[in-house]
C-alpha positions as CSV (number, residue, x, y, z in Angstrom):
1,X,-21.3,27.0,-17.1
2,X,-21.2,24.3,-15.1
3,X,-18.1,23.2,-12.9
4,X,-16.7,19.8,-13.4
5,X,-16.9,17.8,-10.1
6,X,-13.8,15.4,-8.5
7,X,-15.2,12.3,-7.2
8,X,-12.5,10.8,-4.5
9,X,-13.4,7.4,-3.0
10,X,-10.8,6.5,0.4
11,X,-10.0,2.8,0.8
12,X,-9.6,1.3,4.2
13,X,-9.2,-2.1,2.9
14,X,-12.6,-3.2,4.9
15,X,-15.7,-4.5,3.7
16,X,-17.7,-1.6,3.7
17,X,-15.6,0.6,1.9
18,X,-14.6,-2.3,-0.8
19,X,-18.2,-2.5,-1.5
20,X,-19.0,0.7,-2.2
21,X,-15.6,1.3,-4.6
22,X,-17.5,-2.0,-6.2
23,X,-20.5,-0.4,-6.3
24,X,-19.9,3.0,-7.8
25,X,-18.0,1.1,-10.0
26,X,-20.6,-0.7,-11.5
27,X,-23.4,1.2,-11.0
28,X,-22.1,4.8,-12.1
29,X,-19.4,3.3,-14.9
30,X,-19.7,7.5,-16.4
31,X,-18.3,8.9,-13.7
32,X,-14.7,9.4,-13.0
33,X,-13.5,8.2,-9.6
34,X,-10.3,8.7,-8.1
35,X,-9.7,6.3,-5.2
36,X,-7.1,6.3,-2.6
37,X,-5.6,4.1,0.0
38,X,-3.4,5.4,2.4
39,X,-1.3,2.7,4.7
40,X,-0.7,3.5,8.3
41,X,2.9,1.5,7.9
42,X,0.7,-0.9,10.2
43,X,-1.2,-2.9,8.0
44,X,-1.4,-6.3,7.9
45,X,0.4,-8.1,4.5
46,X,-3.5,-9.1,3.6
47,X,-4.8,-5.8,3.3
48,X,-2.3,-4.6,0.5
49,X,-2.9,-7.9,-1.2
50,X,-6.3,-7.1,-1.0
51,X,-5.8,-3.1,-2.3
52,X,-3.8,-5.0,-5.1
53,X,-6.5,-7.2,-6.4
54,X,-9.3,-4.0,-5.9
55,X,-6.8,-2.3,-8.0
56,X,-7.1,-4.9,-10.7
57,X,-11.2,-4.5,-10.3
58,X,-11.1,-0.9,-10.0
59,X,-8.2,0.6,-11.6
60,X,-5.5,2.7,-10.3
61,X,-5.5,3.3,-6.9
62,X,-3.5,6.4,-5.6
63,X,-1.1,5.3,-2.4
């Protein structure tokens, strides 16, 4: 029996991070990804506009 595995990606709303959501996203489209962005209360209004349109790209994004 095998166990079922939970993939969790966090979001910093950076490049490097960004581009490996994109990534997995495209690359390994079977496997289920949960990502997660958690604000500091301190970001700038361009990062969640940013999260926003990843969300659109990546789907929901738990915050």
């Amino acid at each position: 029996m095998t166990e079922k595995v939970k993939h969790v990606l966090g979001l910093s709303g950076g490049k490097d991070s960004s581009a490996l959501a994109l990534f997995v996203k495209e690359t390994y489209p079977e496997l289920e990804v949960e990502y997660f962005f958690t604000d500091t209360g301190y970001e700038l209004p361009e990062t969640n506009e940013f999260i926003d349109k990843l969300e659109e790209k990546l789907g929901y994004i738990h915050r």
